[in-house]
C-alpha positions as CSV (number, residue, x, y, z in Angstrom):
1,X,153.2,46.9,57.5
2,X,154.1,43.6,59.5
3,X,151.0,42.9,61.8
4,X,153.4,42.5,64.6
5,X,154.5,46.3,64.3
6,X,151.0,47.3,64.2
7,X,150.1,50.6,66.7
8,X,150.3,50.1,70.2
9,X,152.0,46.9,69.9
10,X,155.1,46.1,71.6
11,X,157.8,43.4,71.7
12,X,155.9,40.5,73.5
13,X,153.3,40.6,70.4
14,X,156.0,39.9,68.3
15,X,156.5,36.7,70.0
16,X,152.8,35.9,69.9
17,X,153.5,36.5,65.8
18,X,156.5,34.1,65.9
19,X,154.3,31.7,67.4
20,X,151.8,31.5,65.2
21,X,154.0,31.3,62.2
22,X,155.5,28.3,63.8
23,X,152.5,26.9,63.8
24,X,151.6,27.5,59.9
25,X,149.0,30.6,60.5
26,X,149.4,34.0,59.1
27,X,148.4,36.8,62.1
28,X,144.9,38.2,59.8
29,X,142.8,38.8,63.4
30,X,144.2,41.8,65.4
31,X,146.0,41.5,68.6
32,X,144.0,44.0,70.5
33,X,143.5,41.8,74.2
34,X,145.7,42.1,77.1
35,X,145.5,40.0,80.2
36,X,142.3,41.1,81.6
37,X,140.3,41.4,78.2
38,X,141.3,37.7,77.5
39,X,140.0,37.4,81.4
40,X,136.5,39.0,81.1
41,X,135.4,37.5,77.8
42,X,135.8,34.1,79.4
43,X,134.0,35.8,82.7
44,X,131.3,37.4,80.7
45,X,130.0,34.3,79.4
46,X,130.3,32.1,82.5
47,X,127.9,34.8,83.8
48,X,127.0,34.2,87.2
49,X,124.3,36.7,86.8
50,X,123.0,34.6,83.6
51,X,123.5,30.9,84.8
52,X,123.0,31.3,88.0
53,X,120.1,33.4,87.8
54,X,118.1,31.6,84.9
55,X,118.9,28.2,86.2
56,X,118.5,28.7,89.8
57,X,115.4,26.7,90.2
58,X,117.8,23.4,89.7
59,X,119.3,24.1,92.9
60,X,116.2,25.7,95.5
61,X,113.8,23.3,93.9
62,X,116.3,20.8,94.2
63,X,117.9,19.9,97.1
64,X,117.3,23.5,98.7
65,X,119.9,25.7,100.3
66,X,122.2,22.8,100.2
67,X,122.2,23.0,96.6
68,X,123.9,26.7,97.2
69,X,126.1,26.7,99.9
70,X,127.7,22.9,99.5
71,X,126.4,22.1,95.9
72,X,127.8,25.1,94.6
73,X,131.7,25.1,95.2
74,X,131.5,21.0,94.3
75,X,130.0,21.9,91.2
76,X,132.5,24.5,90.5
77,X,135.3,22.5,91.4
78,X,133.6,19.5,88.9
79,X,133.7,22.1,85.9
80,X,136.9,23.8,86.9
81,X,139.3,21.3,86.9
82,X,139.1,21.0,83.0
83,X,140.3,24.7,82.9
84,X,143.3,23.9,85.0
85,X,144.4,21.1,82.4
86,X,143.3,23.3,79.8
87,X,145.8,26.1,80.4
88,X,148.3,23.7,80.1
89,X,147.9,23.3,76.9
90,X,146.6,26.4,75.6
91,X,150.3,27.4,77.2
92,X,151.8,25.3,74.5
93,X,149.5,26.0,71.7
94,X,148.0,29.6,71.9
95,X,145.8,29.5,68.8
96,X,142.4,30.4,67.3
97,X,139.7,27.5,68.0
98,X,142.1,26.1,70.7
99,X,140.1,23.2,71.2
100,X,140.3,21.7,67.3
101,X,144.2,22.4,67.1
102,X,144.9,20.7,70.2
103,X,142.6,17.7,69.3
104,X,144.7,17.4,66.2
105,X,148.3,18.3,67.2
106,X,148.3,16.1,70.2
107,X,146.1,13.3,68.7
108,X,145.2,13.0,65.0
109,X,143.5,14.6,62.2
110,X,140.2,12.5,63.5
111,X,140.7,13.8,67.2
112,X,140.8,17.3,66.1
113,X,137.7,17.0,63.8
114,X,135.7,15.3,66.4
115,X,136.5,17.5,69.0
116,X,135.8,20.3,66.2
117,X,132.3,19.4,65.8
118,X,131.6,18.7,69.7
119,X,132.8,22.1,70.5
120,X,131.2,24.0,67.0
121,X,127.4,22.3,68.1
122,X,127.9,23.0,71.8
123,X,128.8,26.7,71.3
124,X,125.8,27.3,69.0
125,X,123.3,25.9,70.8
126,X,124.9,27.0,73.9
127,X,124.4,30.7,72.2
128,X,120.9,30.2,71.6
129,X,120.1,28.8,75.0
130,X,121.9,31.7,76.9
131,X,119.7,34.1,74.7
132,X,116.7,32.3,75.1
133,X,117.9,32.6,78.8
134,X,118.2,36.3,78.5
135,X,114.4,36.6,77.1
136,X,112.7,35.1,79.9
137,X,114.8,37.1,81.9
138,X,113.4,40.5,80.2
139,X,110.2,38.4,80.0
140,X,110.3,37.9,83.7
141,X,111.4,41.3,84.5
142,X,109.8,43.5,81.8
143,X,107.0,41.5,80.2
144,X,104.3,42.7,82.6
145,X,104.9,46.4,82.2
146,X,105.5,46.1,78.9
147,X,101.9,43.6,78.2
148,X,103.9,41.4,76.4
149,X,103.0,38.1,75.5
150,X,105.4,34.8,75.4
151,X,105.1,33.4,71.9
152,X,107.0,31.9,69.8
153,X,106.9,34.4,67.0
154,X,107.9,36.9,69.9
155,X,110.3,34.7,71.3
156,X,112.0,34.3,68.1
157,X,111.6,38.1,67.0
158,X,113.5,39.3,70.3
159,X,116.3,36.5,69.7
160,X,116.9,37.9,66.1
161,X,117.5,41.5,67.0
162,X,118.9,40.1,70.4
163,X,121.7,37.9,68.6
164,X,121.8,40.5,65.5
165,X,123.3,43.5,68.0
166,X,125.4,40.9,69.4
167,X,127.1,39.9,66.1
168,X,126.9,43.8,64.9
169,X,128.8,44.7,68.3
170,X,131.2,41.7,67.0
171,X,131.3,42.6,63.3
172,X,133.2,45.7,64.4
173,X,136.4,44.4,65.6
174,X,137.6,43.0,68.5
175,X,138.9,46.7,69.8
176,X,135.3,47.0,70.5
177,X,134.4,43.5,71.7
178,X,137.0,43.5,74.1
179,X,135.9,46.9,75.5
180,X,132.2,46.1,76.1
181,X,133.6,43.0,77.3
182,X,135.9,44.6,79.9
183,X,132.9,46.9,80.8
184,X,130.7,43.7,81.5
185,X,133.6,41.9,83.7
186,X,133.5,44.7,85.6
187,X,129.5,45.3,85.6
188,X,129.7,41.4,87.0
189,X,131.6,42.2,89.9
190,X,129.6,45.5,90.6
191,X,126.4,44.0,90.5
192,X,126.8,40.7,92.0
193,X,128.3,42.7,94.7
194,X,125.2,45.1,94.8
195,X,122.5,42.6,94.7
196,X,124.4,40.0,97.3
197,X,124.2,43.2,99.9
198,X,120.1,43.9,98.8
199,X,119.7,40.1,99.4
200,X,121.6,40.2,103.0
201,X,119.7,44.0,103.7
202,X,116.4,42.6,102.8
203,X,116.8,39.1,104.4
204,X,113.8,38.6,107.2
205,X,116.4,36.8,109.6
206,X,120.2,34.7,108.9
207,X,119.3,31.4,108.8
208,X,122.7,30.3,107.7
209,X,121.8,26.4,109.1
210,X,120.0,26.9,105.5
211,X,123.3,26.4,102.9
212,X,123.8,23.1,104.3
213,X,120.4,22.0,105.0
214,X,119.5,19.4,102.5
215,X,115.9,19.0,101.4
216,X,114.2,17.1,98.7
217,X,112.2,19.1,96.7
218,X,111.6,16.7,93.7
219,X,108.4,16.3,92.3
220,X,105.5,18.5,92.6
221,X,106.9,20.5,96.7
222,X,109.9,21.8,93.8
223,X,107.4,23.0,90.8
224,X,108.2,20.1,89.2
225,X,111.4,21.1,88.0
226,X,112.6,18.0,88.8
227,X,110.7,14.2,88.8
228,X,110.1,12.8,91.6
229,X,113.8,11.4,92.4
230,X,115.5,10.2,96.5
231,X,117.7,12.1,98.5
232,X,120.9,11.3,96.8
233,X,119.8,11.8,93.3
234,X,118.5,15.3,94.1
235,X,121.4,16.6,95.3
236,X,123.2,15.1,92.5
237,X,121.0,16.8,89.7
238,X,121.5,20.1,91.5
239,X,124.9,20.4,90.5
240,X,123.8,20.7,86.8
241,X,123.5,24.5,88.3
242,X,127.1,25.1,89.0
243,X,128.4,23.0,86.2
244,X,126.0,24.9,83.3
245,X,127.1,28.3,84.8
246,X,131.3,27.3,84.8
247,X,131.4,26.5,81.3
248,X,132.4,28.5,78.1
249,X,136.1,29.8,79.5
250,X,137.3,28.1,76.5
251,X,136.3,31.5,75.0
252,X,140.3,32.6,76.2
253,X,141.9,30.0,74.4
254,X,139.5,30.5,71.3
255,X,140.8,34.6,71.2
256,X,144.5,33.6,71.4
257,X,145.1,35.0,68.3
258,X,143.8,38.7,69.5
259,X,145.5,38.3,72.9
260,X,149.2,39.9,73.6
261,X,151.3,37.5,75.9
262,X,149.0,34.8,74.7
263,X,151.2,31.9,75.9
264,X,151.1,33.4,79.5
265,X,147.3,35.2,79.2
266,X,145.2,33.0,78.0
267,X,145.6,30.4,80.5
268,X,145.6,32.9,83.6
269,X,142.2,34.2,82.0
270,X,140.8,30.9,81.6
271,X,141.2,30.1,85.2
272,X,140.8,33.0,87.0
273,X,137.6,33.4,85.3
274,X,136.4,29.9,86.9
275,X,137.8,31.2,90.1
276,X,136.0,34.4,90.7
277,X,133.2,32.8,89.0
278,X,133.2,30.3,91.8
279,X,133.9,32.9,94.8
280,X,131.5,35.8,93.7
281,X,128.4,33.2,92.6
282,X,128.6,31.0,95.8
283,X,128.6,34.7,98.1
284,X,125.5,36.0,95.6
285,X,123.4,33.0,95.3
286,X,124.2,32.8,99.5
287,X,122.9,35.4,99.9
288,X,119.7,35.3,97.8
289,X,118.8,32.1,99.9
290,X,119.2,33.7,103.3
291,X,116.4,36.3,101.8
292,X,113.8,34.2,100.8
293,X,111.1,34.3,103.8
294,X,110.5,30.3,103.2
295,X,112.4,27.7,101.7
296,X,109.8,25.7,101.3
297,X,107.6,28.4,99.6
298,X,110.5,29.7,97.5
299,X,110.8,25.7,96.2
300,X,107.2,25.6,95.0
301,X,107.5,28.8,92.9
302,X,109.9,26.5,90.4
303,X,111.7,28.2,87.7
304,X,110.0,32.0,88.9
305,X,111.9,31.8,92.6
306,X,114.2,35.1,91.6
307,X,111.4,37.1,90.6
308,X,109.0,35.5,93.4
309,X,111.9,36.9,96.0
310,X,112.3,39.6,94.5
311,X,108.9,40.8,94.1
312,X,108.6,39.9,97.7
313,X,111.8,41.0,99.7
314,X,113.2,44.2,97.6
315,X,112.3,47.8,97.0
316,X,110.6,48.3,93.4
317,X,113.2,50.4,92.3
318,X,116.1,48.8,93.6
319,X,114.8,45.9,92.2
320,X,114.6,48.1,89.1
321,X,117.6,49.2,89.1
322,X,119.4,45.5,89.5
323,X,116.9,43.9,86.4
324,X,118.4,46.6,84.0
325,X,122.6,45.6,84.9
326,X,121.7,42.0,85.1
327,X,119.9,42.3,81.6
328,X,122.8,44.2,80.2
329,X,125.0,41.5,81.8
330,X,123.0,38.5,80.3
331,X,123.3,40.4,76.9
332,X,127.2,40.8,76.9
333,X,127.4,37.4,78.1
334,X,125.7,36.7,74.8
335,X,127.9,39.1,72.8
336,X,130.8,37.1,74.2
337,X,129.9,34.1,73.5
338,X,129.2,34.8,69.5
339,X,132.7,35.9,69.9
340,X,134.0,32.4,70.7
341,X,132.0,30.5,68.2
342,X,133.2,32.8,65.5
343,X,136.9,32.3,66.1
344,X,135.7,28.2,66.4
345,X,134.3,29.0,63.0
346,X,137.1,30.9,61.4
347,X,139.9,28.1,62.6
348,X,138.1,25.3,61.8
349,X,137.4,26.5,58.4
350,X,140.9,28.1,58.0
351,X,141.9,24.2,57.8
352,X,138.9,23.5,55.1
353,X,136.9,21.7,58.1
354,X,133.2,23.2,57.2
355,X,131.2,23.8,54.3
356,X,132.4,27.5,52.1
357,X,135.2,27.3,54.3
358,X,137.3,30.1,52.1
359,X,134.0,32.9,52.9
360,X,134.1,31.4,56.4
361,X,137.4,32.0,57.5
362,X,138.1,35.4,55.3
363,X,138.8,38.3,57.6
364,X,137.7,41.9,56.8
365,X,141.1,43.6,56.3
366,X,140.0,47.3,57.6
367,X,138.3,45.8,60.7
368,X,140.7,42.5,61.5
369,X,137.8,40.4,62.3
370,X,136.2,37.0,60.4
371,X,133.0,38.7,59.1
372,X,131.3,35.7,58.0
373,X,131.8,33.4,60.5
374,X,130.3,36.1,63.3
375,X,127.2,36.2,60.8
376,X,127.1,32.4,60.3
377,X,127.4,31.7,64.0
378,X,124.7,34.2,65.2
379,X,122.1,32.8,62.4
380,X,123.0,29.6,63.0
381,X,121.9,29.9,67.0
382,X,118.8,31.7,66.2
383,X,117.9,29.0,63.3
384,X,118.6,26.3,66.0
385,X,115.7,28.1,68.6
386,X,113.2,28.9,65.8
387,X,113.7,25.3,64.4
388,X,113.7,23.7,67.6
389,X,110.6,25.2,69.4
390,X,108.2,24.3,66.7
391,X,109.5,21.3,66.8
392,X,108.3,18.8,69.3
393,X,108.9,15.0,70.5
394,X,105.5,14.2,72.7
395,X,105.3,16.5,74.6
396,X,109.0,18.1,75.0
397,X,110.0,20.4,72.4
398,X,113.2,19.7,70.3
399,X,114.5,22.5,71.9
400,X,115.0,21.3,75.5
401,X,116.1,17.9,74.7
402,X,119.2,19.6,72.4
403,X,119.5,21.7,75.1
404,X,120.5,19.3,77.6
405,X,122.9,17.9,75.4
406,X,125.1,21.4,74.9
407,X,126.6,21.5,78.0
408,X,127.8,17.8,77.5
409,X,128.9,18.6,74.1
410,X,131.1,21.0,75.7
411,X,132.9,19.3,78.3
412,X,133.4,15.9,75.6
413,X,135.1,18.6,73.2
414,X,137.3,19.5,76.8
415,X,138.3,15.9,77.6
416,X,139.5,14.9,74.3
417,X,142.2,16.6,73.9
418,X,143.3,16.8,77.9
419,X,143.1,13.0,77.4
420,X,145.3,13.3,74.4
421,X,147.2,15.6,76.7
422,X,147.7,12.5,79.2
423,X,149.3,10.1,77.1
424,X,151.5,12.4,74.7
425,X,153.1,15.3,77.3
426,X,156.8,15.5,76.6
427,X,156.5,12.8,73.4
428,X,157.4,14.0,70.3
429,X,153.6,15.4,69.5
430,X,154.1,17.7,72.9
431,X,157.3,17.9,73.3
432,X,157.5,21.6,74.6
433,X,155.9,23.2,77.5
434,X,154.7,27.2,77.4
435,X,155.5,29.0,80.2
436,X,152.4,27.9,81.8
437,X,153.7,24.7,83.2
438,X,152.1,22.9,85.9
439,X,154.7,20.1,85.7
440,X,154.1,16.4,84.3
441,X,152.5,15.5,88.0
442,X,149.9,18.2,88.2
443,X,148.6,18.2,84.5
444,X,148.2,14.5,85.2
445,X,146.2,14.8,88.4
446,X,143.9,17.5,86.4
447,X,143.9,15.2,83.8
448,X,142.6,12.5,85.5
449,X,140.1,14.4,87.4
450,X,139.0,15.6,84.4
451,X,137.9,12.3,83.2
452,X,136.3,11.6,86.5
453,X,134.6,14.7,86.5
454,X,133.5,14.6,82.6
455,X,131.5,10.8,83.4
456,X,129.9,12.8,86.3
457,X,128.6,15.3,84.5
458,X,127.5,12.8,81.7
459,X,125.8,10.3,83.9
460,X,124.3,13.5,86.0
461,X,123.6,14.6,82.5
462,X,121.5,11.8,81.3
463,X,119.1,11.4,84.2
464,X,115.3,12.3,83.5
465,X,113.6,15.2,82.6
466,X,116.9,15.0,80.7
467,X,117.4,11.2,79.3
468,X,116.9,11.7,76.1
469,X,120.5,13.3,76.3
470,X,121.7,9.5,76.3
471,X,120.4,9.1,72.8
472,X,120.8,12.3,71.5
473,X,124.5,11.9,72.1
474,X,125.2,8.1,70.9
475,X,122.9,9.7,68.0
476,X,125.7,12.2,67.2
477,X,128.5,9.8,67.6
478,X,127.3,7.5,65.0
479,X,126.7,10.3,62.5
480,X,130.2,11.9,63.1
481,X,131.4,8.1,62.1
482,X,129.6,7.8,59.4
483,X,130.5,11.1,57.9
484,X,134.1,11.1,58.9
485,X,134.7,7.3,56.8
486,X,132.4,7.8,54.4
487,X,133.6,11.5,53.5
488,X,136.0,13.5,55.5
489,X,138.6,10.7,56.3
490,X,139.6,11.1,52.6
491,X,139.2,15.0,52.0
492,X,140.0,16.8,55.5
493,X,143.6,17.3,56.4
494,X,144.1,19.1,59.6
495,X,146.2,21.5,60.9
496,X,149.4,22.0,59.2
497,X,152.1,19.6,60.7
498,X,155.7,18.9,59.6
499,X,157.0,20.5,56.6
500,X,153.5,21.7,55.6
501,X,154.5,24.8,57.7
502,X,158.0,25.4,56.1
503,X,156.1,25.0,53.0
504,X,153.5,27.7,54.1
505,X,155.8,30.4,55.2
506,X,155.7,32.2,51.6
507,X,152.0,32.1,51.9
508,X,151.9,33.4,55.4
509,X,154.1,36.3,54.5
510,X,151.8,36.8,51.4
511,X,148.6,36.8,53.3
512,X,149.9,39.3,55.5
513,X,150.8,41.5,53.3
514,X,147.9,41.7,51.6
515,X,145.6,42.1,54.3
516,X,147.4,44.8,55.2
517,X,147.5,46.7,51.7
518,X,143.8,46.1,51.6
519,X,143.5,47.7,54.9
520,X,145.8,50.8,53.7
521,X,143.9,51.4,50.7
């Protein structure tokens, strides 16, 4: 049985099958995603209920309500603008690891590996930090009924099963990823909706004056979430808020391969995910801040303010009731995201980029999804928190210092190829636009601001408690250099190109074939 005839598909899939072939790839992973699947899995790890719950404290202990109703939207609109160039491309090239094909088609076999590895690290640590996330939420909420303790041995214990039923949930196809995923899209609307109406019910007065009312709570008046910084500078930091919530919609392009109408979906889902991302967390987190009884009160609690308010504005079990959908949010946000770095996992490997790259990218023929790469992603993120927390430089464990670097990890694997994108659109490299099409001026102006936007966020980025970010990331550049003359240079070939794809139809066809008499028998 051809995969594009598979049940419940229809003509437009065989398209998306066509594509693929073009583009020297057998269709092994199912195409089980319509439109707003591809939508929500990019939604559920944005997460506003995640980010912008967990990292609040940047923005009240920063430069207060300011940070919410004018910080927020900027910061958006600084992360969001690499999705607009984004779908562009992922228009053009609707593939599996999106990121690491467009790096090489566009650029060169280098490009593509770099912007591999950027976007490989970023998504694992980025796993383990949304998880650790997710525990001191339960921690926060839970942990006092419960008498638990924070340790590491506990934090590390909860991460394990944590990630674990994320990569089971995973391990069992994407018809089942895509509906808890749907189910936490919609959960995200519901309950952000739900709590921004507690918030505005249990608010002591409107003090609207509040969202663009800048304070400076640096220093010991914020918790000391942030040193002891001016006016300017505070502000600044508290748009690491917005910017670490909008990230991880590359998830749409990285499912491309399970998505129907790929060419036309995956963008769409990859920016309307930023959009109502944007729309629903700036009228949530609004909210929130017109409840608390005191700014200045609500700044001194630090990285506790959500529970503080909480605790101190809401009935117990409304309150209740919200903890339990914003946990089960936090955890498909999670469940999401080992989606994405699985597929990054099973395309860079497909092209012999990692270590036991023929385990990595196999695909279990009866459930159409890359076993061992869900496995490898989900250990890898919970060996990166165990190692990391033991570990310590002075004073700041391993773990936060890595941390800091994910998000700009991220957003370098984003710029590479939309600066590719820049200089080759309607060459010979990108000589064909999907329907997607923006048009040369408007994928230029996105471009552009991309740049703009990615040496905010890096200098933002770099800027105590944060700095050693700066060397962390020259740290990796150097490596990748080394490793990629010394070794890979010589063994790693890339993506098929050329007549590397005529020679690989056979194959394709074979593959096929057999994954499908494997899944019959």
């Amino acid at each position: 049985m051809n995969p594009a005839s598979q049940p419940g598909t229809s003509a437009p899939q065989d398209d998306d099958v066509k594509v693929l072939h073009s583009m020297g790839y057998a269709q092994q992973l199912s195409r089980r995603m319509g439109v707003f699947s591809n939508f929500a899995i990019s939604f559920s790890i944005i997460c506003i209920l995640s980010g912008g719950i967990n990292s609040l404290a940047q923005g009240t202990s920063g430069a207060g309500g300011a940070s919410i109703g004018i910080g927020w939207p900027i910061g958006c609109l600084i992360s969001g603008v690499f999705a607009m160039a984004m779908a562009q491309i992922s228009s053009a090239y609707p593939t599996a690891g999106g990121l690491y094909h467009w790096g090489s088609i566009l650029g060169n076999r280098f490009t593509g590996w770099l912007t591999a590895w950027f976007n490989l690290l970023g998504l694992v640590t980025v796993l383990g930090a949304i998880n650790v996330g997710t525990y001191y939420f339960f921690f926060g909420a839970f942990g006092p009924a419960l008498g638990m303790e924070d340790t590491t041995t506990t934090r590390v214990i909860f991460l394990a099963i944590l990630t674990g039923l994320q990569a089971l949930c995973n391990h069992l196809g994407i018809g089942l990823t895509a509906k808890l995923t749907d189910f936490s899209g919609y959960l995200i609307f519901a309950t952000a909706l739900a709590l921004t109406i507690v918030c505005l019910i249990s608010a002591p007065s409107y003090e609207f004056a509040r969202l663009w009312t800048f304070s400076n709570y640096s220093g010991e008046a914020g918790g000391s979430v942030w040193p002891e910084v001016s006016n300017g500078w505070i502000f600044m930091l508290g748009l690491l808020l917005p910017i670490y919530t909008i990230t991880g919609y590359d998830a749409s392009a990285h499912t491309s391969e399970e998505t129907r109408n790929a060419a036309m979906s995956v963008p769409r889902g990859m920016v309307m995910s930023v959009v109502w991302s944007l729309l629903f967390g700036w009228v949530m987190l609004s909210a929130f801040v017109l409840m608390l009884p005191s700014m200045d009160e609500a700044a001194k609690h630090g990285w506790t303010v959500f529970f503080w308010a909480m605790d101190t504005q809401v009935n117990p079990t409304v309150k209740m009731a919200l903890y339990v959908a914003i946990f089960i949010s936090q955890f498909l946000c999670g469940l999401a995201t080992v989606t994405s770095v699985s597929r990054m996992i099973f395309a860079f490997s497909r092209d012999g980029g990692l270590p036991f790259s023929k385990a990595l990218s196999s695909v279990s023929p009866t459930l159409r999804s890359p076993v061992a790469a869900i496995w490898t992603g989900a250990t890898l993120a919970v060996l990166f928190v165990w190692g990391s927390s033991v570990i310590s430089i002075g004073e700041t464990p391993v773990y936060t210092i890595v941390v800091s670097c994910t998000v700009i990890f991220l957003f370098f694997s984003f710029v590479i190829p939309i600066i590719l994108g820049l200089f080759t659109y309607g060459t010979s490299k990108w000589p064909t636009m999907g329907p997607w099409n923006l048009g040369r001026f408007w994928y230029s102006f996105f471009a552009i601001l991309s740049i703009l936007s990615m040496v905010i966020i890096f200098v933002i980025g770099i800027q105590p408690p944060n700095d050693w970010a700066l060397y962390i990331t020259i740290g990796f550049l150097v490596l990748t250099a080394i490793v990629w003359f010394g070794f890979e240079a010589r063994r790693f070939q890339g993506p098929p190109i050329g007549d590397m794809i005529v020679k690989r139809q056979a194959e394709i066809a074979a593959a096929e074939e057999a994954l499908n008499k494997r899944a019959g028998s």
